[in-house]
N, C-alpha and C positions, 0 to 999 in steps of 0.2 A: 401534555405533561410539561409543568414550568418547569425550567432548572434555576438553582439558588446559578448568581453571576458569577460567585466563587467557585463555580463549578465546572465555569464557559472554559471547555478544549474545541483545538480544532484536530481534524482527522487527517492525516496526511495521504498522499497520492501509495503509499507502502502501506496504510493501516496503520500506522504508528498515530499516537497521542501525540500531540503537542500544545503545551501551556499555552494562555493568551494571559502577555505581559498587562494586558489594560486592567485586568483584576487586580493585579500586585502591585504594591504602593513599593517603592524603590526605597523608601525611609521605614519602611516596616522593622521593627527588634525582630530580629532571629537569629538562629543558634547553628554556625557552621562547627559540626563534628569533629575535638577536636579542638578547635579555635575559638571559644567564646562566642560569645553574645555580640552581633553587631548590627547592625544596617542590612536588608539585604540585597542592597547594591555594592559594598563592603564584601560583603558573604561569595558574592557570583566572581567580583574579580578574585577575592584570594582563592578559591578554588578552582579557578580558571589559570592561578599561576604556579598551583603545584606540582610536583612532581609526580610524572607518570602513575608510580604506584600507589601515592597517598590520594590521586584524581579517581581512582578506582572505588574507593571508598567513602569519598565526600558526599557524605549530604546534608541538607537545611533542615531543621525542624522549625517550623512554622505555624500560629496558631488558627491559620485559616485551612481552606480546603484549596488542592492536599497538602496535609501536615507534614509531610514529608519528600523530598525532592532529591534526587538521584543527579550523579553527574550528569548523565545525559540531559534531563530538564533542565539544567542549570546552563550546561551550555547551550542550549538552545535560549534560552530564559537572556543570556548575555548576547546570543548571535542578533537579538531581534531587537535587545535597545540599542545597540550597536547600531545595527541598519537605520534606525528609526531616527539615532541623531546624527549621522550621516546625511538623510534624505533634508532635515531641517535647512528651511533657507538660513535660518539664523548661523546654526553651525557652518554650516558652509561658509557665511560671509567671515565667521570669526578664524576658522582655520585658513582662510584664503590672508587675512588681515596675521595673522601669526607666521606663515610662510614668508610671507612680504619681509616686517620687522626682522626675522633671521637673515632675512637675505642682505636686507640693509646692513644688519650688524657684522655677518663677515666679510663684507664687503670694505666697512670701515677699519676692520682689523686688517685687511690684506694692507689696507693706503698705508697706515701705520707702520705692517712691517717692511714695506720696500722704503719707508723715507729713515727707517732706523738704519738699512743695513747699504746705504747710499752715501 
């Protein structure tokens, strides 16, 4: 029996469903509940940033399969690109390179204020 790719879940170790992000285009138009029409990488963080009771209620409508996505898909849908650009060497080198530059920068502020108040 083929399954359509839009349909690829994986099974978890509880029996629960869980999305696989590699079907979902992160630039797809969709519709968080609620909130307009956005992006659905747009969609995942605003609903990942609201409030308790309005997270209860959030979901995507989407025009692929499933057309509908519940907070819990959602967070999972953000835990996994999350991980994913985490694990990237690239990210890695860039956040390691942005740590740095902060560090330089208050470092240059600290010189600044002891030679002001000298």
């Amino acid at each position: 029996m083929a399954m359509d790719p839009e349909e690829l879940v994986t099974l978890t170790n509880h029996g629960t469903m869980k999305l696989r992000s590699a079907v979902m285009d992160p630039e797809e138009l969709v519709t968080l509940t609620n909130h307009g029409t956005m992006k659905l990488r747009s969609a995942v963080v605003r609903a990942m940033i609201l409030s308790a009771k309005e997270r209860e209620r959030a979901t995507i409508v989407r025009e692929g399969k499933p057309a509908i996505l519940n907070f819990k898909q959602i967070r999972n849908l953000g835990a996994e690109w999350d991980e994913r650009r985490g694990s990237s060497p690239r990210g890695n080198r860039s956040q390691e390179r942005q740590r740095k530059q902060r560090r330089i920068r208050s470092r240059g502020n600290r010189r600044k204020s002891r030679s002001i108040t000298r």
